[in-house]
C-alpha positions as CSV (number, residue, x, y, z in Angstrom):
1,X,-42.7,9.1,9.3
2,X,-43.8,8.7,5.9
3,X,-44.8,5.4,3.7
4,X,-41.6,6.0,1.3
5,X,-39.3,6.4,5.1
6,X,-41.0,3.0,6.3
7,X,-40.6,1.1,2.9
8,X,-36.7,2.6,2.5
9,X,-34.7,-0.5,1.8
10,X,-30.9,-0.8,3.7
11,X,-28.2,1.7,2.5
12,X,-25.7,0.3,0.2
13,X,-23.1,0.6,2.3
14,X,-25.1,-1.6,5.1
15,X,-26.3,-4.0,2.1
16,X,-22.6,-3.7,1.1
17,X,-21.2,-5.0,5.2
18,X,-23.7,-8.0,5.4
19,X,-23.1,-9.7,1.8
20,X,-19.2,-9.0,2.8
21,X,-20.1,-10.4,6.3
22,X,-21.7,-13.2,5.1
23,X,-18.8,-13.9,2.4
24,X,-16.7,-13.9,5.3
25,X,-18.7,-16.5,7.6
26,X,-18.5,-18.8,4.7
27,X,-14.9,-18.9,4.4
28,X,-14.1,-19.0,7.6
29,X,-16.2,-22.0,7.7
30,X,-14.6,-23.3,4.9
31,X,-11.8,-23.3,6.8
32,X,-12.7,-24.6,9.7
33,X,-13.5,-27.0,7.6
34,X,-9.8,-27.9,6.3
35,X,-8.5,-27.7,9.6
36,X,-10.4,-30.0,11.0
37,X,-9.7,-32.7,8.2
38,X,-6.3,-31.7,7.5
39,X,-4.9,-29.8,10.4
40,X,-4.3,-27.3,8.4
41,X,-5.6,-24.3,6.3
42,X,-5.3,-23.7,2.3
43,X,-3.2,-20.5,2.0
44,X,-5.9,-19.6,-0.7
45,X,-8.5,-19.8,1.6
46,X,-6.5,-17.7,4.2
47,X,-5.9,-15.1,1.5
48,X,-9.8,-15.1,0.8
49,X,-10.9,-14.7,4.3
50,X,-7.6,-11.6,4.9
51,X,-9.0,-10.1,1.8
52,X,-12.6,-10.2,2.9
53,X,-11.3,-9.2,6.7
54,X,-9.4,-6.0,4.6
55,X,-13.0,-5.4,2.9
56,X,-15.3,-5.4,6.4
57,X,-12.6,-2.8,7.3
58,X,-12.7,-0.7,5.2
59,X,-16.7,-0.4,5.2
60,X,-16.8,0.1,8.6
61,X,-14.6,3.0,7.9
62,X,-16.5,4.1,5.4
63,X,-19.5,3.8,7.3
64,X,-18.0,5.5,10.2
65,X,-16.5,9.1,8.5
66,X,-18.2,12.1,9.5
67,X,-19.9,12.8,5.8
68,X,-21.9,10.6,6.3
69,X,-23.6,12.3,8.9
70,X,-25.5,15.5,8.4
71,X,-22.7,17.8,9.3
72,X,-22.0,21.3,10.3
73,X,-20.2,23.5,7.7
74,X,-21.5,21.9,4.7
75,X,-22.2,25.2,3.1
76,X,-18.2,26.0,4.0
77,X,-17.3,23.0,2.0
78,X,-19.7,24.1,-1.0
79,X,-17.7,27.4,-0.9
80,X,-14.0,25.5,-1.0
81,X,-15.4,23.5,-3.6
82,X,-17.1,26.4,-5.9
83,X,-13.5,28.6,-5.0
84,X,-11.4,25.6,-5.3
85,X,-12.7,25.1,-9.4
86,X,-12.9,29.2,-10.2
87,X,-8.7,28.3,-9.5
88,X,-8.0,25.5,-11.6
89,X,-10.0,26.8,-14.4
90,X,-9.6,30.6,-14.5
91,X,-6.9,31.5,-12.1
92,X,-9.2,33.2,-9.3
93,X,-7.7,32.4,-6.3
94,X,-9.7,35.3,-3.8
95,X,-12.1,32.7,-2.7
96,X,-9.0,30.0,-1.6
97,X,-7.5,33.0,0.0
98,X,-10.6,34.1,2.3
99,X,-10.5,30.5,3.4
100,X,-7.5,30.4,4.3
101,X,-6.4,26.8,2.6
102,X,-3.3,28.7,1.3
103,X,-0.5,25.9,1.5
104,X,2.8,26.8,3.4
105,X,5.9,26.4,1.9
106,X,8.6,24.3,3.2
107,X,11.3,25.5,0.3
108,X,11.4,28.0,-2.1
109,X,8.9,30.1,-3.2
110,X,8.1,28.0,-6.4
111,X,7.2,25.9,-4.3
112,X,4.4,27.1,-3.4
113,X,0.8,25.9,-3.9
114,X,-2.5,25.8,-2.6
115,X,-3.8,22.5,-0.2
116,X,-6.1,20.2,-2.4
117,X,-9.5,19.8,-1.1
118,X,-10.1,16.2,0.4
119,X,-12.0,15.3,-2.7
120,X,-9.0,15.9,-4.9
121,X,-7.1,13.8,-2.5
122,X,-9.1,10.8,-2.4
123,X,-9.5,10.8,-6.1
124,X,-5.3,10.5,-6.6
125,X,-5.5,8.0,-3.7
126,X,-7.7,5.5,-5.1
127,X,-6.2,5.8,-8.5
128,X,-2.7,5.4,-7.2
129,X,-4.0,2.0,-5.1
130,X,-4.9,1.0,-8.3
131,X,-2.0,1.6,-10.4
132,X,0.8,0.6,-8.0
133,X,0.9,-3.0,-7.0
134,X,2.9,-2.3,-3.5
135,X,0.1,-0.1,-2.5
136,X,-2.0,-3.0,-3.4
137,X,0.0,-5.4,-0.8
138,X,1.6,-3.1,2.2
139,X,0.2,-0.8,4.6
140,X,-1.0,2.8,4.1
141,X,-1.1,5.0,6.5
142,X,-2.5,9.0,6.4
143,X,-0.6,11.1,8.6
144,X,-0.4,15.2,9.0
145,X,3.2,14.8,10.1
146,X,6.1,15.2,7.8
147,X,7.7,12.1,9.4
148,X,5.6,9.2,10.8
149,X,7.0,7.3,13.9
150,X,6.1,3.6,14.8
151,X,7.0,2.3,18.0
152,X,7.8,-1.1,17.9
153,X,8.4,-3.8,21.0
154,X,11.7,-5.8,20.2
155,X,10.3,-8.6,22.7
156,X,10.9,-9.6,26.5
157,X,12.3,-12.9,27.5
158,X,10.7,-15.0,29.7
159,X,11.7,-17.8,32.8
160,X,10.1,-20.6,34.5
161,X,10.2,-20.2,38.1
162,X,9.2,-22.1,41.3
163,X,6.3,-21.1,43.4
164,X,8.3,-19.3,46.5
165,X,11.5,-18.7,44.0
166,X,12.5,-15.1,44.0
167,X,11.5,-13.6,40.2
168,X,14.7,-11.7,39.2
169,X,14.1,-9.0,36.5
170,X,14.0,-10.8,32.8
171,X,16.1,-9.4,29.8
172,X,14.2,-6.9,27.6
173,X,15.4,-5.8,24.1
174,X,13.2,-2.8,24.4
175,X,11.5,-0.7,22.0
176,X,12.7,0.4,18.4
177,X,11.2,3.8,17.0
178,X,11.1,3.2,13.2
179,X,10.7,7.0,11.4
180,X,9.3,7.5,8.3
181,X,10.2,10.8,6.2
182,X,8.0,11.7,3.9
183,X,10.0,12.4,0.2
184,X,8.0,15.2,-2.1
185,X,6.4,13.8,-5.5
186,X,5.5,15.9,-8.1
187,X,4.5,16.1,-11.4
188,X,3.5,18.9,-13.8
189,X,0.2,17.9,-16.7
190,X,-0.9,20.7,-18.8
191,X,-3.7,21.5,-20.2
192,X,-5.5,24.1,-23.0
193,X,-7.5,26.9,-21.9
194,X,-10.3,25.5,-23.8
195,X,-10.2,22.0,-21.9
196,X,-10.8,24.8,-18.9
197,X,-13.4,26.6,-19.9
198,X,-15.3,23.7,-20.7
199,X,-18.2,23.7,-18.1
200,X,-18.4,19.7,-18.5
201,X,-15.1,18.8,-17.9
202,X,-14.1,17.4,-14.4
203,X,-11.1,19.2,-13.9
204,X,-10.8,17.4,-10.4
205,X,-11.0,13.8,-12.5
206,X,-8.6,14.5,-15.4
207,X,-5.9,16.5,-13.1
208,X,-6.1,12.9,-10.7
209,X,-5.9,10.9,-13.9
210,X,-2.7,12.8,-15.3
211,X,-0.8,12.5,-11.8
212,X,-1.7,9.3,-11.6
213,X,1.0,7.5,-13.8
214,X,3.7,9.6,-13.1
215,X,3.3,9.4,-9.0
216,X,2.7,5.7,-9.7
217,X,5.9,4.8,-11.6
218,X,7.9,6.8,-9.5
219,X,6.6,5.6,-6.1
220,X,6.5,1.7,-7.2
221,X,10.7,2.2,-8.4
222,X,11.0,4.0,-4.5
223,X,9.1,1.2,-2.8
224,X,11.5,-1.9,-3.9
225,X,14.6,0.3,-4.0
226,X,14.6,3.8,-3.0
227,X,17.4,5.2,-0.7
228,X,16.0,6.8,1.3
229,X,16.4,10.2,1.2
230,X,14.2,12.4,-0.4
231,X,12.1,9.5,-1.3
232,X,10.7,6.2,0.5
233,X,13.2,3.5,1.1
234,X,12.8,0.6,-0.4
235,X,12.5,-2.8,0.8
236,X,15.4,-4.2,-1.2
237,X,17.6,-1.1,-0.4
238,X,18.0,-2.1,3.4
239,X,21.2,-5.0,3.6
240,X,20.0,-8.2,3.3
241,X,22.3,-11.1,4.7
242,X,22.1,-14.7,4.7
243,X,19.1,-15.6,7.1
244,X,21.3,-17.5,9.6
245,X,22.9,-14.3,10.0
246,X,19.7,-12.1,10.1
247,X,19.3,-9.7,12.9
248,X,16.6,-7.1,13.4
249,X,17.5,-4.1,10.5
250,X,18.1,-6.4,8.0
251,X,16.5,-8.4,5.2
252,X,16.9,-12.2,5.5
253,X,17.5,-14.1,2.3
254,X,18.2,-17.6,1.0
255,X,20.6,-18.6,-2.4
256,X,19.3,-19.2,-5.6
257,X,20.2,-20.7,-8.9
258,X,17.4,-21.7,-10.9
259,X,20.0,-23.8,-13.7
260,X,20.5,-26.0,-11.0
261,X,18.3,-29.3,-10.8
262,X,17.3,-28.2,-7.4
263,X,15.1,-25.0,-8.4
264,X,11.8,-26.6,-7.0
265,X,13.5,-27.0,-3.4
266,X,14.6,-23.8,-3.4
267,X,11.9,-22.3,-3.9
268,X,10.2,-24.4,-0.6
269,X,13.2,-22.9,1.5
270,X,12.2,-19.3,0.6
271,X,8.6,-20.1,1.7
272,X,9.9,-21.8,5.0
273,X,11.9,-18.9,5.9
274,X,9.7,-16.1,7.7
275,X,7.9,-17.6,10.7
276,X,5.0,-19.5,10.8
277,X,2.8,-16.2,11.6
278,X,4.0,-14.8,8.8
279,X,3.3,-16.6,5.5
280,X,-0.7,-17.3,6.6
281,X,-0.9,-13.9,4.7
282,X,2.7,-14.5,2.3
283,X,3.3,-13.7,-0.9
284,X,5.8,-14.2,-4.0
285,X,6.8,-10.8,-5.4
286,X,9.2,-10.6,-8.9
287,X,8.7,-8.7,-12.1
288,X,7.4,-10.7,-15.4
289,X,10.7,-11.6,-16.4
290,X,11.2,-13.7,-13.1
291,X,7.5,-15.0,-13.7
292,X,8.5,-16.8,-16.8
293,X,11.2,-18.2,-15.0
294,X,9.3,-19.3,-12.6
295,X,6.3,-20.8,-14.6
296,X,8.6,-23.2,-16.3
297,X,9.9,-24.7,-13.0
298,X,8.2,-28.3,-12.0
299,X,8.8,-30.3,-8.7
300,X,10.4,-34.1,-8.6
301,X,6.7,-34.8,-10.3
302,X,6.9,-32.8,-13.4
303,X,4.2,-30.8,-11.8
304,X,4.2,-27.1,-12.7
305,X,4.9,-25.3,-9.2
306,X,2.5,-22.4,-10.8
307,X,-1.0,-22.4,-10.7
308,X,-3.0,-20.0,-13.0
309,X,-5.5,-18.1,-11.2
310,X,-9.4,-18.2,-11.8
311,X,-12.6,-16.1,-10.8
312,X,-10.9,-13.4,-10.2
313,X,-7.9,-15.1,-8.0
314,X,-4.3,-14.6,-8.3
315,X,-1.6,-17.2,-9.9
316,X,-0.2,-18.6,-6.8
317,X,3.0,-20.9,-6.7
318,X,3.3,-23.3,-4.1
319,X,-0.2,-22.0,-3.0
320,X,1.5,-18.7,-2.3
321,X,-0.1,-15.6,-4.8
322,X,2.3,-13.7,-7.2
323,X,1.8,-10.1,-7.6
324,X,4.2,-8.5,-10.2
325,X,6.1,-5.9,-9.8
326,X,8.5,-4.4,-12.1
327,X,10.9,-2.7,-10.5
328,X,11.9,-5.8,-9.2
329,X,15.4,-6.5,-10.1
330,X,15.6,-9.5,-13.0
331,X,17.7,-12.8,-12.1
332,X,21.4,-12.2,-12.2
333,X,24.2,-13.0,-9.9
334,X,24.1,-11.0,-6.7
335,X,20.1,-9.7,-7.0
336,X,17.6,-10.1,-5.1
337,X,15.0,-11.1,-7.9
338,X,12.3,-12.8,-5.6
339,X,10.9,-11.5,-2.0
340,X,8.4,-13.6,-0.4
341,X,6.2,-12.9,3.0
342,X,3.6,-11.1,4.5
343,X,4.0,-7.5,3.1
344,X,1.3,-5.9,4.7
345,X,2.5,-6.5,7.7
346,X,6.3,-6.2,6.7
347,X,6.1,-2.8,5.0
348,X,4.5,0.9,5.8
349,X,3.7,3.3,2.9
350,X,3.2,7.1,5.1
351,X,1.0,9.4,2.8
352,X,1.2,12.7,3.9
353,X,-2.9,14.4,3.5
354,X,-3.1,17.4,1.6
355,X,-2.0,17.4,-1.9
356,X,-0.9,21.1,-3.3
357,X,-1.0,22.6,-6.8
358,X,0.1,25.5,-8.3
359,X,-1.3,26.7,-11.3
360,X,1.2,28.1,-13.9
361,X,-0.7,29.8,-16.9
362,X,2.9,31.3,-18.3
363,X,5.7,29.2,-18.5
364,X,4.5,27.2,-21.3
365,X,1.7,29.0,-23.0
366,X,-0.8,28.5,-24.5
367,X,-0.7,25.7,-22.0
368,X,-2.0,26.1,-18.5
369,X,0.6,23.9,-15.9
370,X,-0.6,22.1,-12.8
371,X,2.3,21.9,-10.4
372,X,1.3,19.3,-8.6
373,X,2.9,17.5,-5.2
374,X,2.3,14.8,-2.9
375,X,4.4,13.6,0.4
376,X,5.3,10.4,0.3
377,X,7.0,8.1,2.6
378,X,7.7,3.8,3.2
379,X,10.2,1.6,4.7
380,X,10.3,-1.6,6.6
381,X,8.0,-1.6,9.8
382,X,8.4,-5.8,10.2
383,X,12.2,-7.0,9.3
384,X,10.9,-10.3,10.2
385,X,7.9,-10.4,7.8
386,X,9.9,-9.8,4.2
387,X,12.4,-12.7,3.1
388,X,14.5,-12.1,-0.4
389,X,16.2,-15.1,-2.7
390,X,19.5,-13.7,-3.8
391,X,20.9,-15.6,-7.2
């Protein structure tokens, strides 16, 4: 072992786990803390500690992926990689060919394409988190499947019994199977030859960059309302009912009507709504219209029920955060302008891996097309988890 081996410091993604580690000791002490003088939690500090709980996770799967390793077949990945850019940038698609990454076409033959590499994947996956606020708040899910199925246990009741009573069979409601179909996304950036042929550009970075806002927009309006078919389906497109009538399938919901003088107290029976499990991790979601509504309310006080976030936090109301998103329907009799609860564990976004693109240097020359799709599927994996308000 050499003196440069012995003095090597930590890698960054070990220096990166014990300062999150240690952020997450410390507000889990915190609250301890306010349990223990309050007997109960902030729901700021229990979004802290599930956000830095989200962050260990994620390192440890980061720290755990096979490239991380030295691995077998790094000189066939150097070869995808080398064949993979000759394609985008000149149209030689011999070396794809010979290994075998051709994709296979589920409808016509302009459909076609060739399978992204992973690198190409990754790069439209963390600009898309970015972009879309859902992503942001809900589960994702990779899956190789072109529909993703979720078991999910509907609950068994229970019974007191003696200690020699006979133990009859209790009721079961089973198991549900919730499917997700993934919907195809596509979009189709162009670019000049010269942009190409430039040895400096990352053709990787600026074809992720392109797809990025269309996929985004397209997937966020899917997410809150999409039917369904051909698409993900959204969380507002399932029926929602008044919560004393809310069964499993459908989205409970409480009244609104923010010109009466009781707008404060509505806003406490939405939060009071989904069970106690679920608002530790709750949140408001409305577009910006709704947000100005909102900011002007004030409780029997004259106390703003919104907070302004700071150091980085979200605005909260009620404690709760607020993320915006704009494909939320504005107030108006009959919409659903306001859901509240714990999306990540309410809602499932299903990516499918293995992005395809199909280069198209004649349809519009002198531009050079990138057909470009993703599979993408969502829908409600908790019905118990996502509450509406319904003006």
């Amino acid at each position: 072992m050499t003196k440069e081996t012995k003095m090597a410091g930590p890698k960054p993604e070990v220096a990166e786990m014990m300062a999150a580690f240690e952020a997450f000791r410390q507000a889990n002490d915190a609250r301890l803390g306010e349990i223990e003088a309050k007997g109960a939690s902030d729901p700021l500090t229990d979004e802290r500690l599930s956000r830095i709980d989200r962050q260990l996770e994620a390192l440890s799967l980061k720290m755990a992926r096979p490239e991380a390793l030295p691995a077998q077949g790094t000189r066939e990945d150097d070869a995808r990689s080398e064949a993979w850019g000759r394609y985008l940038r000149t149209g030689d698609d011999s070396g794809i060919s010979r290994l075998d990454t051709k994709g296979l076409n589920t409808g016509s033959d302009a459909q076609g394409g060739y399978v992204a590499p992973p690198e190409l994947d990754r790069l439209i996956e963390a600009r898309l988190m970015a972009a879309s606020p859902m992503r942001a708040i809900a589960t994702v899910r990779q899956t190789s499947a072109g529909v993703f199925r979720k078991p999910v246990g509907l609950g068994a009741a229970a019974s007191w019994v003696g200690e020699t009573a006979a133990r009859p069979e209790t009721a079961t409601n089973g198991l549900a199977l919730l499917e997700f179909p993934a919907g195809e996304l596509y979009a189709m950036p162009a670019a000049t030859q010269a942009l190409l042929e430039d040895s400096y550009a990352d053709v990787d970075a600026w074809l992720a960059d392109e797809v990025e806002s269309a996929f985004a927009a397209q997937e966020s309006a899917a997410f809150v309302s999409g039917d369904g078919s051909g698409k993900p389906r959204g969380f507002l497109d399932y029926e929602i009912v008044a919560e004393g009538s809310h069964v499993w399938g459908k989205i409970g919901s409480v009244a609104g009507d923010f010109t009466a003088d009781d707008a404060a107290d509505q806003i406490i029976d939405l939060i009071y709504t989904p069970k106690s499990q679920f608002r530790a991790g709750a949140r408001f979601v409305m577009n910006r219209r709704t947000v100005s509504a909102v900011r002007k309310l004030k409780d029997g006080d004259g106390r703003y029920l919104w907070q302004p976030g700071n150091g980085g936090e979200p605005a909260t109301v009620m404690g709760y955060p607020v993320t915006e998103v704009e494909d939320m329907p504005d107030i108006g009799t009959g919409n659903a302008a306001i859901a509240f609860g714990d999306f990540r564990r309410g809602y499932l976004i299903a990516d499918r891996q293995g992005a395809r693109v199909l280069r198209d240097p004649y349809s519009a020359k002198p531009y050079v097309l990138f057909y470009t799709t993703k599979r993408v599927g969502g829908g409600v994996q908790n019905f118990d988890a996502i509450k509406a308000m319904v003006f």
